[in-house]
C-alpha positions as CSV (number, residue, x, y, z in Angstrom):
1,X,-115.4,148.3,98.7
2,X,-118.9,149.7,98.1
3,X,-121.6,147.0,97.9
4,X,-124.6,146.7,96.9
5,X,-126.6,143.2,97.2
6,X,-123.1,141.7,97.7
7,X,-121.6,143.0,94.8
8,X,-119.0,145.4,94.3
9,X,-120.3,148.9,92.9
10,X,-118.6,151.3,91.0
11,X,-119.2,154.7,89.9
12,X,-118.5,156.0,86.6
13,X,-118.6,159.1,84.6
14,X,-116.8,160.9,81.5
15,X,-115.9,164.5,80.6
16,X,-114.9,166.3,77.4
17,X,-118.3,165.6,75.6
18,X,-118.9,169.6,75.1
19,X,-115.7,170.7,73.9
20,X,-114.1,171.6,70.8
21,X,-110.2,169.6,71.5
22,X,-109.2,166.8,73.2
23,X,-110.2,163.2,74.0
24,X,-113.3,161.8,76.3
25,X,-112.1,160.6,79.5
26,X,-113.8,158.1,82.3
27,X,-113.2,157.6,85.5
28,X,-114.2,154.5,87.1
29,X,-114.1,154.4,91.3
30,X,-114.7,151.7,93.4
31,X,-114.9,153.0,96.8
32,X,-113.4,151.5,100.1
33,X,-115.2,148.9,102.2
34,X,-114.3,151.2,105.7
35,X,-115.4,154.8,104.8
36,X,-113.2,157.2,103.4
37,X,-111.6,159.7,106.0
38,X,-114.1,162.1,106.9
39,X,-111.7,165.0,105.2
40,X,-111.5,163.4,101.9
41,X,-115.1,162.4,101.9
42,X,-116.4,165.9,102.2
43,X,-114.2,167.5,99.5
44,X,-116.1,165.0,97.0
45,X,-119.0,166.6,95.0
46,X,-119.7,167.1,91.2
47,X,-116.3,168.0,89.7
48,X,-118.3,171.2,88.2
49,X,-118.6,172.4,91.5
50,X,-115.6,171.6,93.0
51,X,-113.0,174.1,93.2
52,X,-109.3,173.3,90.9
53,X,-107.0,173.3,93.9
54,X,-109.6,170.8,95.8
55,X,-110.0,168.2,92.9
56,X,-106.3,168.0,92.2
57,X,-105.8,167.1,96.3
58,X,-109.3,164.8,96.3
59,X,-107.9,163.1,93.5
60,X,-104.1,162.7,94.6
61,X,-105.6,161.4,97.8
62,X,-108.0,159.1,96.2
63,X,-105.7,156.2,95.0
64,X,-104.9,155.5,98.5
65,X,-108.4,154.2,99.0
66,X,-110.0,153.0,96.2
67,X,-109.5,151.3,93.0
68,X,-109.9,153.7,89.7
69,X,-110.0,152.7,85.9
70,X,-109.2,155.5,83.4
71,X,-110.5,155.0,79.9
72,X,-110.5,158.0,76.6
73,X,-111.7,158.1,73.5
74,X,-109.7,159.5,71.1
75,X,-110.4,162.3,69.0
76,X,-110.1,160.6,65.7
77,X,-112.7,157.9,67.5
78,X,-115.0,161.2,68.4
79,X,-114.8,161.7,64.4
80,X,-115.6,158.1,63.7
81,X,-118.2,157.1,66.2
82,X,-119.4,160.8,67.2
83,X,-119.5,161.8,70.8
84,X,-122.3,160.2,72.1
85,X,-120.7,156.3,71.5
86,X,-116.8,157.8,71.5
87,X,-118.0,158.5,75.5
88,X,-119.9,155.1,75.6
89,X,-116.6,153.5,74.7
90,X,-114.5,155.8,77.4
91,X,-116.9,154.8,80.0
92,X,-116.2,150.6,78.9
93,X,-112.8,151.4,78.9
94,X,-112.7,153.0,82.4
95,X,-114.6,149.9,84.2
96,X,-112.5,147.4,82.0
97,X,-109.3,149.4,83.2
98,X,-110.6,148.2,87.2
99,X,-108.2,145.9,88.4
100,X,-111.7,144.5,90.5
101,X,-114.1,143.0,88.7
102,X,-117.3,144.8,89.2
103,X,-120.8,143.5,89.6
104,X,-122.9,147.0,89.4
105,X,-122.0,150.1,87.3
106,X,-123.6,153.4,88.5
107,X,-123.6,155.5,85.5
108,X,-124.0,159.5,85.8
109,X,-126.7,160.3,83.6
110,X,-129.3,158.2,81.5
111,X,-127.6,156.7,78.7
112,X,-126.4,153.1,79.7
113,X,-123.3,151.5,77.7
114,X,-124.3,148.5,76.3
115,X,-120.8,146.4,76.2
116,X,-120.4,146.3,80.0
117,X,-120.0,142.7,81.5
118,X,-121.5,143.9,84.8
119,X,-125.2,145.2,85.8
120,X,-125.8,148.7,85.0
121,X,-127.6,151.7,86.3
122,X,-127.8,154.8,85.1
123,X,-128.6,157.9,88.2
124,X,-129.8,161.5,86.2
125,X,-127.7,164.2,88.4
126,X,-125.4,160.8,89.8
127,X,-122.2,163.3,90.1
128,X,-124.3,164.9,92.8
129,X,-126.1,162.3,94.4
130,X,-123.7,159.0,94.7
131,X,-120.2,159.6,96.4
132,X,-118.6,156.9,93.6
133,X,-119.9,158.8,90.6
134,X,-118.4,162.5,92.4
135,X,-115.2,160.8,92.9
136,X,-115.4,159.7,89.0
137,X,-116.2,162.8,87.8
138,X,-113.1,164.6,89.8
139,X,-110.7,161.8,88.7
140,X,-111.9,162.1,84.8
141,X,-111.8,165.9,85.2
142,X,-108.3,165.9,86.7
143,X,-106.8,163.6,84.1
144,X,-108.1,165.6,81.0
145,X,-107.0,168.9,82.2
146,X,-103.5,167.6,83.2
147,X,-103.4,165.6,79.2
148,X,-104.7,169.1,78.2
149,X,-102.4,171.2,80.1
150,X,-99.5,169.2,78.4
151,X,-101.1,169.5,75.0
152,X,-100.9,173.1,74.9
153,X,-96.8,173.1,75.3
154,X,-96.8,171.0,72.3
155,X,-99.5,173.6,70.7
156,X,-99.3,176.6,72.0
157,X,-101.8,179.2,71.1
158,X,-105.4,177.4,71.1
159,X,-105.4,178.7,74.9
160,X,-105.4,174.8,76.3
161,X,-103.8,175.4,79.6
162,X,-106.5,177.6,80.9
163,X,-109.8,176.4,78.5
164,X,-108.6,172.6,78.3
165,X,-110.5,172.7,75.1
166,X,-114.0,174.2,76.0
167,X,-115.2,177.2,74.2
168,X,-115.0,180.1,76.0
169,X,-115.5,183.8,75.1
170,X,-112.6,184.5,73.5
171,X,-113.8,181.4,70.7
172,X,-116.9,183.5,70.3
C-alpha cells in the first residue's frame, strides 16, 4: 500500500458534478505496497484524457492490486444538498466503502470534505499529478458510465449510452 509518514494513503476523486442526469460517483484507491506492473501503471492518467477502451481495461485490472471504495450521491441528494456537498458526501462514501482504514486522503481538487476520520489533503490538478487520484478518477468514470449505460435501456431516448448524462450538442 501507498504510504506516506507510515500511513496508508489513498486517492480520491468524483465525477458527474457537470451533468444534467445521473448520480455523483467516487472512487477511492489505495494503491499496492510493490508497484503496480509497469503496463498498468502507464495506462493511468486523468480519466479525461484517457481513452474509453483503456479505462475500462485499467480499471478491470485494477482490483487485482489495490483496494477501491465506491461511493454516489443520488440524484434526489443532488436536489437536496446541491452538487457541491451531494459530491462531498460521494467522496465520504467512497473512503468509508475502503475495506483499509486510511490515514491520509489525497483529494483532487481544493475543496476538502469535512466528515472524513482520516487526514486530508486536497492536490489542484491531483488526477494528473498523483497516480492514486488517476486511478480514482478512471474507476469513478467507469462506474458511472456503465450505471449510465444501463439507465438508458430503462429510458431510452435521453441519449445516455453515448452522453452518460452530459450535455452535448444535440441538448443545445
Amino acid at each position: 500500500m501507498e504510504q506516506e509518514a507510515g500511513c496508508i494513503v489513498c486517492g480520491v476523486d468524483e465525477v458527474g458534478c457537470a451533468p444534467l442526469a445521473g448520480p455523483v460517483v467516487a472512487a477511492a484507491v489505495i494503491l499496492p505496497a510493490k508497484a503496480l506492473p509497469r503496463k498498468l501503471k502507464a495506462l493511468i492518467n486523468d480519466s479525461k484524457v484517457v481513452p474509453a477502451h483503456q479505462r475500462e481495461e485499467v480499471a478491470a485490472a485494477l482490483p487485482d492490486y489495490c483496494i477501491i471504495g465506491l461511493g454516489e450521491a443520488s440524484v434526489e441528494e443532488i436536489d437536496r444538498l446541491n452538487i457541491y456537498h451531494a459530491r462531498m458526501l460521494a467522496m465520504c462514501r467512497a473512503v468509508a466503502s475502503l475495506n483499509v482504514t486510511a490515514g491520509l486522503a489525497l483529494i483532487d481538487g481544493n475543496a476538502k470534505p469535512k466528515n472524513l476520520t482520516c487526514a486530508v489533503r486536497t492536490v489542484v490538478g491531483g488526477d494528473a499529478k498523483c497516480l492514486s487520484i488517476a486511478a480514482a478518477s478512471i474507476v469513478a468514470k467507469v462506474f458511472r458510465d456503465h450505471y449510465m449505460r444501463r439507465l438508458a435501456e430503462e429510458f431510452p431516448g435521453y441519449g445516455w449510452a453515448t452522453n452518460v448524462g452530459y450535455p452535448t450538442r444535440e441538448h443545445r
